[in-house]
C-alpha positions as CSV (number, residue, x, y, z in Angstrom):
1,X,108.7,20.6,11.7
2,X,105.5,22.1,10.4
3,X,104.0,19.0,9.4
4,X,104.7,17.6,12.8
5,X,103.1,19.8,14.5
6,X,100.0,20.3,12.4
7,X,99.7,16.0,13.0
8,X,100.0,16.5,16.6
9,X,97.2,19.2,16.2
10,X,95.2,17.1,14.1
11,X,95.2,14.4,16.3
12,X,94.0,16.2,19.5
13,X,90.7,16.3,17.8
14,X,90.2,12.4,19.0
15,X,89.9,12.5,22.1
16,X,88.3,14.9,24.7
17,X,91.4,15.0,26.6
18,X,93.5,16.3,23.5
19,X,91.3,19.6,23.4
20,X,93.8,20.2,26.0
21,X,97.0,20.1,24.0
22,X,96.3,22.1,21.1
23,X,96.9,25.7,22.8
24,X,100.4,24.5,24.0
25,X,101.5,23.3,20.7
26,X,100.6,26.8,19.2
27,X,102.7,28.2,21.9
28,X,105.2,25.5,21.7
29,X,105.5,26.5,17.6
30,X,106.2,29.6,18.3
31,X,109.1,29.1,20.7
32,X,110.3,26.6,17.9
33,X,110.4,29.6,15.3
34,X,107.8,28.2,13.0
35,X,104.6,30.1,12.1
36,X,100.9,28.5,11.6
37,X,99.3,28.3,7.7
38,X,96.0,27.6,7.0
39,X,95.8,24.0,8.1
40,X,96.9,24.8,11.3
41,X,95.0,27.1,12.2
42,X,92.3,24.9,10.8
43,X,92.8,21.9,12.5
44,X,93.3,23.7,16.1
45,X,89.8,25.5,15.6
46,X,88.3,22.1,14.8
47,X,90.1,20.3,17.5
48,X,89.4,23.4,19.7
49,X,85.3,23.0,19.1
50,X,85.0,19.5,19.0
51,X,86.3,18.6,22.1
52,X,84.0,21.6,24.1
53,X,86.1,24.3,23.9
54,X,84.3,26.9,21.8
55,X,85.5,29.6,23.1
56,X,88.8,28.7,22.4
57,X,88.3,27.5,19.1
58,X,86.8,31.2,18.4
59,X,90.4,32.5,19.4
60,X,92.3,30.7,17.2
61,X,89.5,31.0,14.6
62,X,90.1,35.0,15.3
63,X,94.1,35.1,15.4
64,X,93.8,33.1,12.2
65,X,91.7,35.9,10.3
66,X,94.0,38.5,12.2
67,X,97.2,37.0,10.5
68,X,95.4,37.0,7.0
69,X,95.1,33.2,6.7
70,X,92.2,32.3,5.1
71,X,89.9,29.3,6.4
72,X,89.1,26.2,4.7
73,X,85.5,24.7,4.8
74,X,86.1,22.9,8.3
75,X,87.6,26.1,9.7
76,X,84.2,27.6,8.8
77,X,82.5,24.8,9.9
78,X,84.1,24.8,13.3
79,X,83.8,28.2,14.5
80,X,79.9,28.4,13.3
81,X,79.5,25.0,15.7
82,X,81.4,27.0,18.2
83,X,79.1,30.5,18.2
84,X,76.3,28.1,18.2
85,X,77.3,26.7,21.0
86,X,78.2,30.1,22.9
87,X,74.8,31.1,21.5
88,X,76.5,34.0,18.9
89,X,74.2,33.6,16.6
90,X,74.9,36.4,14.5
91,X,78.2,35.7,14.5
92,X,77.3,32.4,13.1
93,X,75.2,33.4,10.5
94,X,77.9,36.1,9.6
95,X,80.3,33.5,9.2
96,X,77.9,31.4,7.3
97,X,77.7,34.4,4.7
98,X,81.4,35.1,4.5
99,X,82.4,31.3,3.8
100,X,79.4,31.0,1.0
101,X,80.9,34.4,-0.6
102,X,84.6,33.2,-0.7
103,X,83.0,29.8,-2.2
């Protein structure tokens, strides 16, 4: 189910290691039939950034905004920690500005 996967997502965010996992599950809810919402996408850009993989957690970040599913706080959060740490500064700042406009 959804739910199950958006857990499994969540959880990845624990461990270095899980980084690893979240891309499959994406793939692996598609093959299932059952399409990403907002905490999804969400919790696999967090995941994504907090376990070193910004540039990863920009793509999901992107498909996300691509798909019109709008980002929560910690989506926002996450991707501006990942230009930072791809040094996309204006990105980041961009980013900044469009989360404090959507309040």
């Amino acid at each position: 189910s959804l739910g199950e996967f958006n857990a499994a997502i969540s959880a990845c965010a624990g461990s270095y290691a899980g980084g690893a996992r979240v891309l499959p599950l994406l793939r692996a809810m598609k093959e299932a039939g059952l399409a990403p919402d907002a905490r999804t996408f969400n919790s696999a850009t967090y995941a994504l950034q907090k376990t070193g993989r910004p540039e990863q957690a920009l793509g999901v970040f992107a498909a996300m905004c691509v798909r019109g599913v709008a980002p929560n706080s910690a989506g926002y959060t996450a991707a501006i920690a990942a230009c930072a740490a791809t040094g996309r500064w204006r990105r980041a700042v961009a980013l900044l500005t469009e989360m404090e406009l959507r309040g």
